[in-house]
C-alpha positions as CSV (number, residue, x, y, z in Angstrom):
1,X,8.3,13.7,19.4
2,X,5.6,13.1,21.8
3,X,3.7,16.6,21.4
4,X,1.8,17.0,24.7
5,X,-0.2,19.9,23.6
6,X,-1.2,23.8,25.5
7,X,0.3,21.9,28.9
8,X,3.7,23.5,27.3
9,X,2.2,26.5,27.2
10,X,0.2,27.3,30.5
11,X,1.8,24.6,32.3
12,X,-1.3,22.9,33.6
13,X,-1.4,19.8,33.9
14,X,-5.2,19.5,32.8
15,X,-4.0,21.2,29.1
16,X,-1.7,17.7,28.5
17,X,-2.7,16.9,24.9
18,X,-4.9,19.7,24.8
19,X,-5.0,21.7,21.4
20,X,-6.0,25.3,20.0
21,X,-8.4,24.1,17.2
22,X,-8.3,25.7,13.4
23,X,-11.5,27.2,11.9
24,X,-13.2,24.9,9.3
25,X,-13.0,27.7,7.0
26,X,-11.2,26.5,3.7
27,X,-10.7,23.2,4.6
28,X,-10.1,21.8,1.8
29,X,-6.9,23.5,1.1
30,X,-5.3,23.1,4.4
31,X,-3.9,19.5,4.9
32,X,-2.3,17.4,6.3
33,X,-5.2,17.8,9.3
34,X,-4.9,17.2,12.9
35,X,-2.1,19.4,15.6
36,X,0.5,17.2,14.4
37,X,-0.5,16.8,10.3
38,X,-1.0,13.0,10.5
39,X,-4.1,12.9,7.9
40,X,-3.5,13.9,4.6
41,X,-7.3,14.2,3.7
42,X,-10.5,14.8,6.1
43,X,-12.3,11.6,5.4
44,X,-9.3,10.2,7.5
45,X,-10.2,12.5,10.4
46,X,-13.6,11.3,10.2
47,X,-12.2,7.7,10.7
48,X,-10.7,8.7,13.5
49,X,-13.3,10.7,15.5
50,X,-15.4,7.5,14.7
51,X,-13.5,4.6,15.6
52,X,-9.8,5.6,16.9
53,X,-10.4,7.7,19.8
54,X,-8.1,6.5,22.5
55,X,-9.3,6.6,26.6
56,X,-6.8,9.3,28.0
57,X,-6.9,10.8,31.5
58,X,-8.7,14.0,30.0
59,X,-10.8,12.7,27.4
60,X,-13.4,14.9,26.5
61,X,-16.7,13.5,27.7
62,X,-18.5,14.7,24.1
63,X,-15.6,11.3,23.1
64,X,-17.4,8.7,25.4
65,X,-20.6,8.1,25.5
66,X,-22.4,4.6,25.7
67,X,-19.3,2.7,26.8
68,X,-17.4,3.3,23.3
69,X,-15.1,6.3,22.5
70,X,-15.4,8.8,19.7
71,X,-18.3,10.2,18.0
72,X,-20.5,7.3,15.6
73,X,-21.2,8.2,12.6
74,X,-22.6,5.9,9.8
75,X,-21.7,5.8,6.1
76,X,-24.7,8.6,5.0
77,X,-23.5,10.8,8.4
78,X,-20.1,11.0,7.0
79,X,-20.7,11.8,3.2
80,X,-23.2,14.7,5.0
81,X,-20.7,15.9,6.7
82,X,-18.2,16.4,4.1
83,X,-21.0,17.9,1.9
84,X,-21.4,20.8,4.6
85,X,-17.8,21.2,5.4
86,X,-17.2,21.6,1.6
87,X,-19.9,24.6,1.9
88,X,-17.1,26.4,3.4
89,X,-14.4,26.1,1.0
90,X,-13.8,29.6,-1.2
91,X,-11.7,29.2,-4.1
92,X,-12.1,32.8,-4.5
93,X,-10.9,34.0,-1.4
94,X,-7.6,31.4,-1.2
95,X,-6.9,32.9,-5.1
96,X,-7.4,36.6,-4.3
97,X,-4.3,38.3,-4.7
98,X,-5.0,41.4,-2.9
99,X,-4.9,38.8,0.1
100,X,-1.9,36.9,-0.9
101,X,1.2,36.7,0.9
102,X,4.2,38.7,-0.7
């Protein structure tokens, strides 16, 4: 299925593959990652954002900068980056049952 994002939605052309984004909050217990779950772990969405952005009509322009798309990161970037986003991970609060479904 070729999801084409909010443009189902409100019907505007310039919300084609346009996406409501998730909070970073617990991330590590929330995969697969990405609107249509094609990562099964966030080192994958890194790889992505770094190296497989594709050139679409409504790119963001944060995506393209110095004729490349994406966002570069090095090695030591990365392995930052998952150190801070696993700051935000609460086993706690994903095992307290007073917040659990029923």
């Amino acid at each position: 299925m070729n999801d084409i994002g909010r443009e189902l939605i409100t019907l505007l052309p310039t919300d084609t593959y346009k996406f409501k984004v998730p909070s970073l909050r617990n991330l590590a217990y929330t995969a697969p990652y990405m609107h249509d779950g094609r990562f099964l772990n966030v080192d994958a969405v890194l790889e992505h954002y770094n190296s497989q952005v594709v050139q679409t009509s409504n790119l963001d322009p944060l995506l393209y900068s110095n004729g490349k798309n994406g966002i570069s990161l090095t090695a030591e970037e990365k392995g930052k980056l998952l150190i801070f986003l696993n700051t935000l991970n609460d086993r706690k609060f994903i095992t307290n049952p007073i917040i659990a479904e029923q």
